[in-house]
C-alpha positions in Angstrom: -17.8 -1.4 -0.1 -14.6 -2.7 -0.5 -11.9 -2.8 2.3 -8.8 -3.6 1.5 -5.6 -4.6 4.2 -2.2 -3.1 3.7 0.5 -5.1 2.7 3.7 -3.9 2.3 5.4 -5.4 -0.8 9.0 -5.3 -2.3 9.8 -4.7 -6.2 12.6 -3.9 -7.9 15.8 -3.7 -5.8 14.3 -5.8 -3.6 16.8 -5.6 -0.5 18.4 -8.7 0.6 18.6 -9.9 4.3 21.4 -12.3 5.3 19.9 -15.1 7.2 23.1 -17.2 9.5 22.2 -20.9 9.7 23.2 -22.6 12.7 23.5 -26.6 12.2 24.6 -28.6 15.0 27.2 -32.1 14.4 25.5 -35.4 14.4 27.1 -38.7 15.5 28.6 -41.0 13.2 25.9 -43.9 12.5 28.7 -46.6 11.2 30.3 -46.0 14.2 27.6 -46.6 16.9 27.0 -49.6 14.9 30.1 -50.8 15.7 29.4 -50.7 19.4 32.6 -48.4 19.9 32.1 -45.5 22.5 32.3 -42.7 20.2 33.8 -39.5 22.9 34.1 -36.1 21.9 37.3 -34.4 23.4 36.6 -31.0 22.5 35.0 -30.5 25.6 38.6 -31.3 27.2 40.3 -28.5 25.0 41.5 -25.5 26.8 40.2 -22.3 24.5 43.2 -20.6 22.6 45.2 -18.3 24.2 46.7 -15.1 22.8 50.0 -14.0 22.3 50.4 -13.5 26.3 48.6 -16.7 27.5 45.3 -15.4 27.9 42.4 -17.3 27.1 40.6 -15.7 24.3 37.3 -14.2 24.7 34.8 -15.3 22.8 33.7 -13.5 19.5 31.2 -10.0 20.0 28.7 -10.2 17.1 27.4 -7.1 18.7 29.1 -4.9 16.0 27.8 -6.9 13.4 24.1 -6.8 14.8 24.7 -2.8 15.3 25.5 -2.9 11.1 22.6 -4.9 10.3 19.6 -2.5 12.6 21.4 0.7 11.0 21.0 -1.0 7.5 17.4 -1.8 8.5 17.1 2.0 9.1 19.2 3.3 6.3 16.5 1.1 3.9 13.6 2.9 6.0 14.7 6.2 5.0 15.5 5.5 1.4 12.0 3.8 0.4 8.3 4.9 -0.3 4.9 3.1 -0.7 2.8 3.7 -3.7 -0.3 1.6 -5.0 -2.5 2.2 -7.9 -6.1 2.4 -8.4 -8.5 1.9 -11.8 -11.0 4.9 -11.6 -11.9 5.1 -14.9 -15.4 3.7 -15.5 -15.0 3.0 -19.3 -11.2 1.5 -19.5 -11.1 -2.2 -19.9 -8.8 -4.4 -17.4 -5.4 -2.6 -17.1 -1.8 -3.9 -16.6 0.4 -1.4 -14.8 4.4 -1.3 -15.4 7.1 0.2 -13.2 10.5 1.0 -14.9 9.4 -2.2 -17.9 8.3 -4.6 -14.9 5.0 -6.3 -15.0 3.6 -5.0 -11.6 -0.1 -5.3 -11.6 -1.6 -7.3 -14.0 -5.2 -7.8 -15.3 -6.4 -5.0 -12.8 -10.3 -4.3 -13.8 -12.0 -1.0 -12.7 -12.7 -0.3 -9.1 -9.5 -2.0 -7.9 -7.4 -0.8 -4.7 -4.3 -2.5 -5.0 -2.3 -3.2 -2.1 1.0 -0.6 -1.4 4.4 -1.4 -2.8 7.4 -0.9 -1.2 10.0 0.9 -3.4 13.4 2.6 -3.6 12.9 6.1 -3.5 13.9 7.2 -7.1 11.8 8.4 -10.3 9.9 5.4 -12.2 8.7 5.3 -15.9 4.9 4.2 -15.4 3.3 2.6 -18.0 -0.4 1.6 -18.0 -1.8 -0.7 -21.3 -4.8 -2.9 -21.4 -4.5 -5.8 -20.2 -2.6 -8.4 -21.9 -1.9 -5.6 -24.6 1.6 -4.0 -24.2 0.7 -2.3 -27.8 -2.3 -0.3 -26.2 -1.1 2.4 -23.9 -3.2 4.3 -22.4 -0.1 6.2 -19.9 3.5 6.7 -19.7 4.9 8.9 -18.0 7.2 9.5 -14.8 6.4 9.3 -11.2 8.6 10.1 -8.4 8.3 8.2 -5.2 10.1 10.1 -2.1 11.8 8.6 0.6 9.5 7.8 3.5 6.6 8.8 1.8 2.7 6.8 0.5 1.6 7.7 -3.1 -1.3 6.5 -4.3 -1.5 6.6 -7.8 -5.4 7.2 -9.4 -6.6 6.4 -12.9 -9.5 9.1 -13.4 -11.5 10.1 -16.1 -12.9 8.3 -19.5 -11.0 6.8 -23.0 -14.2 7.6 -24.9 -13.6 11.8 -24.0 -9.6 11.5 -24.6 -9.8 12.8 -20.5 -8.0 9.7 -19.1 -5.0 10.6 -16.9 -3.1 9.2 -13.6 -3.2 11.5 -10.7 -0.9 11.0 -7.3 -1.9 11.6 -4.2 -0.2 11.6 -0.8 -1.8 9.7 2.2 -0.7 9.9 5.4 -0.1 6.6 7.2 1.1 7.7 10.5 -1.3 6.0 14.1 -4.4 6.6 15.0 -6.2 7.2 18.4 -7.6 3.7 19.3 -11.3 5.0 20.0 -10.8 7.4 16.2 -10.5 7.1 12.6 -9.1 9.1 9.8 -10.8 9.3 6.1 -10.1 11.4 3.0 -12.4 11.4 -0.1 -11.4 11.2 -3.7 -13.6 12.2 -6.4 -13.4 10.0 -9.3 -17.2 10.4 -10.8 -16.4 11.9 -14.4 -20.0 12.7 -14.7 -21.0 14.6 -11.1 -20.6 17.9 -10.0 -18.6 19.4 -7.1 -19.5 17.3 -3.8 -20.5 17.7 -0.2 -20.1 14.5 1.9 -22.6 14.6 5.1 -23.7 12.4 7.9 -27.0 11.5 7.6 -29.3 13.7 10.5 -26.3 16.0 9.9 -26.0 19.6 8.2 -22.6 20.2 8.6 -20.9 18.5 5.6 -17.6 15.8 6.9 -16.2 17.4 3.8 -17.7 20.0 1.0 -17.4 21.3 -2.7 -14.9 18.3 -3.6 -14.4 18.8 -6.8 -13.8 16.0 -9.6 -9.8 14.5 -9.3 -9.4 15.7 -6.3 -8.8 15.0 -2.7 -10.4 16.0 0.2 -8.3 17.1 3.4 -7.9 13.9 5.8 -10.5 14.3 8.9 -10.7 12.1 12.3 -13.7 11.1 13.2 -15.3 8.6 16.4 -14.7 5.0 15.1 -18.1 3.9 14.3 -20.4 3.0 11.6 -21.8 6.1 9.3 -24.7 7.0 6.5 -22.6 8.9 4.4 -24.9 11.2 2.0 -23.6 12.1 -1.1 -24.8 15.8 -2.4 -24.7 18.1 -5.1 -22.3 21.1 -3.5 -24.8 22.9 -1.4 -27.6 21.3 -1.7 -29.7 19.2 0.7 -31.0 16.0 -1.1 -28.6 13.1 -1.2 -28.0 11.0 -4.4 -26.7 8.8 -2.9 -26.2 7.1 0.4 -23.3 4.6 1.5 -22.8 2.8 4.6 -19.7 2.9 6.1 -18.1 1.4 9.0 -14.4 2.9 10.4 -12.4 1.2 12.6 -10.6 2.8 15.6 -6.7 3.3 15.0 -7.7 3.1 11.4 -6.5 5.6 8.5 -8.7 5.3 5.3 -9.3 6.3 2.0 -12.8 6.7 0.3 -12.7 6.3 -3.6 -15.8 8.1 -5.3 -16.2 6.2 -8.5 -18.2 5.5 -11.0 -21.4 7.3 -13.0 -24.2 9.9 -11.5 -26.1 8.7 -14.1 -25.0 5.6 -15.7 -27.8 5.1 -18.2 -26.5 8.1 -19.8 -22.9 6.9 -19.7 -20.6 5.0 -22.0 -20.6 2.0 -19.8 -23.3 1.0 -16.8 -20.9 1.7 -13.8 -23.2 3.3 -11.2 -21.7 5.8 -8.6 -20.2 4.0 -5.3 -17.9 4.5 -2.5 -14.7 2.0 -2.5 -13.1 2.7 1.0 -9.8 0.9 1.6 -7.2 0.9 4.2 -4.5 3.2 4.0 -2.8 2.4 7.7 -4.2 0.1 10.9 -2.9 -0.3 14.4 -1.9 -4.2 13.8 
């Protein structure tokens, strides 16, 4: 099980943050050399005055500090998060492209990547193997909204012609501290519709999840849970995954992988990837 942090990463009109350096005024070395007191009379200058004879107050970079927090929020409302994940079992390592720029590279199957940071705006997404720009397996658009967190899911198999990208919206707002939040993904090309149930439990956490979808987010007690993995209404598990959620803690659990792999193009059992989509840090 993998768990993976957030990290909130700029590309493509990255924004630029003005930084005001401060350097103080050294001493002259030749001239302490030469044993001469070296005095600084500024400190005997009266401040200007103004027209009227007034001293003149000093400068108010209030105004500027007021521009620079409302540009902070202006950028807030005018970007979205995405990140990508490789779900298909039988695609080699992938390289992912936003708008012609090398954003993930050499990604192999299973991989959560971390969120980007974007400009809200519509991207040209372009997925090839890796180290292949000739071999595309996607293209297509993708619009990222302002103030929004895509995540963006490879499902399905080359071998069937059924490989596709899929977006999905998380929701990254807080979390009680003593709770969790979790949505399931079902990326297994080869099972049926899904119930996901505590073990000891009948009531399925989340039921008849069908393949490329999402399930609706639920909060749970942070703790560590059996998660049984069933055929849609049935009552033997095929499989069983331990999971551990954190209070204050949103995640997303990534169903990948085969049912039955000896029957598959590849040998890519059936697991649950969970991964971070928002923590109280």
């Amino acid at each position: 099980m993998a768990k993976l942090p957030v990290s909130r990463r700029r590309f493509g009109g990255t924004i630029a943050i003005g930084i005001v350096a401060l350097a103080g005024c050294a001493d002259d070395p030749d001239d302490a050399d030469d044993g001469e007191d070296v005095t600084d009379d500024s400190a005997d200058e009266e401040p200007p005055a103004d027209d009227n004879g007034d001293e003149e107050p000093p400068a108010d970079d209030s105004d500027d500090e007021e521009e620079d927090d409302d540009e902070a929020d202006d950028d807030s409302e005018t970007e979205g998060m995405v990140r990508a994940v490789h779900g298909s079992p039988d695609a080699p390592n992938v390289d992912v492209y936003f708008d012609d720029e090398l954003t993930l590279e050499d990604v192999p199957f299973r991989t959560v990547s971390d969120y980007l940071t974007v400009p809200a705006s519509a991207y040209d997404v372009v997925i090839t193997a890796a180290g292949d720009e000739d071999t595309v397996v996607y293209d297509d658009t993708v619009d990222i909204e302002a103030d929004s967190a895509v995540t963006l899911v490879a499902l399905g198999e080359l071998e069937d012609d059924s490989f596709e990208v899929r977006g999905f919206e998380d929701d990254v707002s807080a979390v009680d501290d003593d709770e969790a939040r979790v949505k399931v993904i079902h990326a297994s090309p080869d099972a049926p519709n899904i119930d996901i149930v505590p073990e000891g439990s009948d009531d399925p956490l989340f039921a008849d999840l069908a393949f490329g979808e999402a399930s609706e987010s639920e909060t749970v007690p942070s703790d560590t849970y059996e998660l049984e993995v069933r055929a849609a209404g049935e009552e033997d598990a095929v499989e069983t995954f331990s999971v551990e959620l954190d209070g204050a803690t949103a995640y997303s659990a990534f169903a990948m992988g085969y049912l039955d792999p000896e029957s598959a193009p590849v040998d890519e059992p059936l697991d649950l990837t969970v991964a971070v989509d928002t923590e109280d840090e």
